[in-house]
TORDO-755155 format. One line per field, with one value per residue (C-alpha): z, x, y; residue number from 1. Coordinates in steps of 0.001 Angstrom, whole numbers. Example, Ala and Ser with C-alpha at 12.3 -4.5 7.8 and 13.67 -1.06 7.14 Angstrom:
BEGIN
w = c(7800|7140)
u = c(12300|13670)
v = c(-4500|-1060)
i = c(1|2)
***
This chain:
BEGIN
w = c(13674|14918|11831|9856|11639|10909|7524|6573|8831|6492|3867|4637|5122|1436|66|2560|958|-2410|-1828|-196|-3048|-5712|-6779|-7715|-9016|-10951|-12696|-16488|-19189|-19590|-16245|-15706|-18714|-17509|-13863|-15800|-17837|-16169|-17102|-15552|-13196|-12049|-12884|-11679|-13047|-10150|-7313|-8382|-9143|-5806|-3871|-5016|-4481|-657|-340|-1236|483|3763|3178|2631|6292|8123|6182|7313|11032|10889|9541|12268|14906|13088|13609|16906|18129|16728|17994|21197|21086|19839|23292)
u = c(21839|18141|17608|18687|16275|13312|14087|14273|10579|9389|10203|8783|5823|5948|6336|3219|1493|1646|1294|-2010|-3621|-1853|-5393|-6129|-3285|-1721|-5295|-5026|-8249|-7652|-7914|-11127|-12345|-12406|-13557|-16956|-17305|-19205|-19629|-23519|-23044|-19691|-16282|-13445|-11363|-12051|-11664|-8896|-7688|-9506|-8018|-4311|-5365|-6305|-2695|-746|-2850|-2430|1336|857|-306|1846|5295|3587|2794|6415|7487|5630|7585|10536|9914|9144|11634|14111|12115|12258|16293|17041|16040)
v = c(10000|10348|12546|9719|7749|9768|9595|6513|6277|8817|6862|3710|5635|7286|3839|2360|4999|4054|265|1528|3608|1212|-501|2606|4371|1984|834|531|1070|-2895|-3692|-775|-3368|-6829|-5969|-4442|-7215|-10436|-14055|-15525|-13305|-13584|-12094|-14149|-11307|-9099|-11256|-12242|-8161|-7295|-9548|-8301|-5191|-6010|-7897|-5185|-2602|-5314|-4861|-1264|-1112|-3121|-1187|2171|1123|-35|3529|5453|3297|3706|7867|6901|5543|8064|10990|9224|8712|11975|13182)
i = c(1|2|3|4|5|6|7|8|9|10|11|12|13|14|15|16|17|18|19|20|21|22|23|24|25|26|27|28|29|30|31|32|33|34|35|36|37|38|39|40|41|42|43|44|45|46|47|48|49|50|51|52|53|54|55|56|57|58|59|60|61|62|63|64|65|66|67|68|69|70|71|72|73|74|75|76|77|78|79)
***
């Protein structure tokens, strides 16, 4: 049972990690394109991509603190 516990922390932590690192992953050439492009000196493009990117990287963080508990916890009840 604790093993199973573990587990599923790990997990939440594999899938924190990807939310994380998505901005940069996950970037296409079109995207790579319209962030270098600006507008009188403005690009409402990337805020708008950046701030995504700093939402999901937010969730990213709060699903892998909850995964370390999560291994916590069972490491702690295994005893």
């Amino acid at each position: 049972m604790a093993n199973s516990i573990i587990i599923i922390g790990l997990i939440f932590n594999l899938i924190a990690s990807f939310l994380i690192a998505y901005g940069r992953i996950f970037r296409s050439k079109e995207t790579i394109k319209n962030e270098s492009k600006t507008k009188g000196g403005h690009n409402p493009f990337e805020e708008k991509h950046r701030l995504k990117e700093t939402r999901v990287a937010q969730i990213g963080a709060i699903i892998m603190v909850v995964g370390f508990a999560i291994q916590i916890a069972g490491n702690v009840f295994s005893q």
